[in-house]
N, C-alpha and C positions, 0 to 999 in steps of 0.2 A: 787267386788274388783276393784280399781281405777287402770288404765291402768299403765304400767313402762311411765316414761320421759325418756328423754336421761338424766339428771341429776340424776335420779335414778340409771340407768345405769350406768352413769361416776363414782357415787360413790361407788358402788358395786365393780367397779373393781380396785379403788385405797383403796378399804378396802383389797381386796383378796393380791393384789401388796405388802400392807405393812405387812401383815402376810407371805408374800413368804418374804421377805426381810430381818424379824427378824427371820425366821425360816433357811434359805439358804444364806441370804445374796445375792450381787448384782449377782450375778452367779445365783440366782434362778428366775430372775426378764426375763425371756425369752417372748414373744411374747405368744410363747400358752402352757407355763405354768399360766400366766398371766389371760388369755383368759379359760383356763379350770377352774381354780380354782374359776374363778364372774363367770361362767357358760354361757358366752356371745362366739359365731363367733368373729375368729379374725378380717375380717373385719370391724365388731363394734368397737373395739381396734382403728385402724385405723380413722375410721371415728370421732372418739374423741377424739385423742390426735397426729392426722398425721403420726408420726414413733416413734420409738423406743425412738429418746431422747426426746421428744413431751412426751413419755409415764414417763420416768427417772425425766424429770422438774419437773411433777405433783405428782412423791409420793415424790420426795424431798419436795415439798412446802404444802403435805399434813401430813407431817412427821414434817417438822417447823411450824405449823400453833401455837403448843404450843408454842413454843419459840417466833414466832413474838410479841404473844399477851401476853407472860412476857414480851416481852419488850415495847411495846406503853402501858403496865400499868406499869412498872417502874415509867413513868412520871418524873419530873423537881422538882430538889431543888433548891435552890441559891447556891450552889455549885459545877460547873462544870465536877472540875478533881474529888470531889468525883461520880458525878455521870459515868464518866468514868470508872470510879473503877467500881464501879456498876455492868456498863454493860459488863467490862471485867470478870467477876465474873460469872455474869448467863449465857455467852457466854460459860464458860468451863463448869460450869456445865449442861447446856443440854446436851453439845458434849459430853459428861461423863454417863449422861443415856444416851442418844440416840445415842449410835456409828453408827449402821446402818445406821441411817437418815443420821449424818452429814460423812462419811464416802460417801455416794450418793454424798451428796450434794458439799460436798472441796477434796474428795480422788481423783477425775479425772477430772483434770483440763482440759477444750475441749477451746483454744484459738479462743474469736472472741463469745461464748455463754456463756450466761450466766443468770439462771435462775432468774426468777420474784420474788421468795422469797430473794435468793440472793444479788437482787439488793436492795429488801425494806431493810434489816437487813444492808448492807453498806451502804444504803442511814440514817439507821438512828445511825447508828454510827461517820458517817460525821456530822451529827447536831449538836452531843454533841462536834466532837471536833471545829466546829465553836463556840460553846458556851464559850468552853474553850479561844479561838484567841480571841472574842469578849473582852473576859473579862479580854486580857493581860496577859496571862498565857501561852502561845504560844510559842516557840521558833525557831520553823521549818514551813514549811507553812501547811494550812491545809491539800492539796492531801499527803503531806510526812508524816503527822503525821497519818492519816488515814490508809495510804497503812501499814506503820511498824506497829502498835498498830492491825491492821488486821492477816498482815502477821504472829506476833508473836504469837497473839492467835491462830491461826488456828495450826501451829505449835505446840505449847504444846498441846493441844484436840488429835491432829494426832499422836502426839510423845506418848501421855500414851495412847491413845487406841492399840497401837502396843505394850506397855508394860504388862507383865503380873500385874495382879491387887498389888499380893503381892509383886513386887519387884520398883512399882511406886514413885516417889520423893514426897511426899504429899506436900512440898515446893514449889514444880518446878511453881504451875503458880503464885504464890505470889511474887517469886523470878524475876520472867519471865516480869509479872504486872511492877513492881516497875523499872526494871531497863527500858524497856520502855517511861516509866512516867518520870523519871530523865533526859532521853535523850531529849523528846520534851517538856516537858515543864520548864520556869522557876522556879527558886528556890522558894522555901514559902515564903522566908523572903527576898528577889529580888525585890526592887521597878518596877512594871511594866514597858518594853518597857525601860529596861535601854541603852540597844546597838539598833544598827540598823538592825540586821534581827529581834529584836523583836518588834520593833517598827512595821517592815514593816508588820510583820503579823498582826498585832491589826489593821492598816493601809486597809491593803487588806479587814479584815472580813468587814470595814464599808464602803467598795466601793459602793455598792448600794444604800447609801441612798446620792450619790454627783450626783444628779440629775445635775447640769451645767453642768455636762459631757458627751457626747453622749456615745453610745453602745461600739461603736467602741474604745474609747478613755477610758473607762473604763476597756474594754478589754484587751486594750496594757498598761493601767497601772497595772491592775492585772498580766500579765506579768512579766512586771521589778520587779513587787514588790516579786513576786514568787522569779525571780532569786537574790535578794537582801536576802530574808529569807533562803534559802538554798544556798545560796555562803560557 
């Protein structure tokens, strides 16, 4: 029989992790309940994941590994804000099976950390809405539209997993979705970039390709241009 790795190991004990987690929830996620259950010293714990939230990062992002890979296969249509829709859609419903996970992953917010899964899943929620500014459909700048369209999904996931199943708004993220989407984006039938915050967001998303401009001067135009689209 071929010797354990430490990767054999690592994953034994983020299997044990996500079985305490769905069985007790994060209350069951202790150092050497953790540690008894992968059958490992909790030194070994330690030595692979640092501490405690070193150990909380890695089943959160063993817990999203499905959801990431719904969504870098979602992939690109020619249609932005539907693809927005999209991913506001499979965003709720992971968070709808997987309370556990996402419950780890958004119910305790720790200021100044923030997990690697976390950042891929808002790194790529920020693409689509540049996709959206790119294509003039924009009306707030990209970080605004990002942070609210973030902020409000997470919100409803958290809001009905605190709801009893049978008393939940089956509306509320449809409801939730659209009034979002009305606030930052322009109208369907809106000739693109007809005012000036929306121009300046179409404006901003193609800053990087005004190469005569240095770093620096790109930079402080993305600025203005931020405070011109959220004035």
């Amino acid at each position: 029989m071929a010797p354990k790795t430490a990767a054999d190991t690592r994953g034994r004990i983020l299997e044990a992790a996500a079985a305490l987690l769905a069985a007790e929830g994060r209350e069951g996620l202790s150092t050497r309940a953790v540690s008894a259950a992968a059958g490992v010293q909790p030194p070994a714990l330690y030595r692979l994941f640092g501490d405690k939230d070193g150990l909380l990062d890695a089943v959160a992002a063993y817990g999203f590994d499905e959801y990431l890979k719904s969504k870098r296969a979602m992939g690109e249509t020619a249609d932005p804000v539907e693809d927005l829709r999209r991913g506001w859609d499979l965003h709720i419903e992971f968070g709808l099976a997987r309370p556990e996970f996402y419950v780890l992953m958004y119910g305790d917010p720790r200021p100044g950390r923030t997990s690697p899964a976390a950042r891929e899943a808002e790194a790529m929620l920020r693409r689509i809405v540049e996709r959206v500014a790119s294509a003039g459909r924009l009306r707030v700048s990209v970080e605004r539209a990002a942070h609210l369209t973030h902020a409000a999904g997470m919100g409803v996931v958290l809001t009905q997993i605190a709801t009893p199943e049978s008393e939940r708004d089956p509306d509320l993220s449809e409801t939730a979705r659209e009034t979002v989407l009305d606030r930052i984006l322009t109208g369907a039938k809106e000739p693109a970039g007809t005012n000036l915050p929306e121009r300046a967001v179409a404006l901003k998303a193609g800053l990087d390709g005004a190469t005569r401009l240095t770093k620096a001067e790109r930079t402080l135009m993305a600025e203005w241009l931020d405070r011109i689209a959220n004035a």
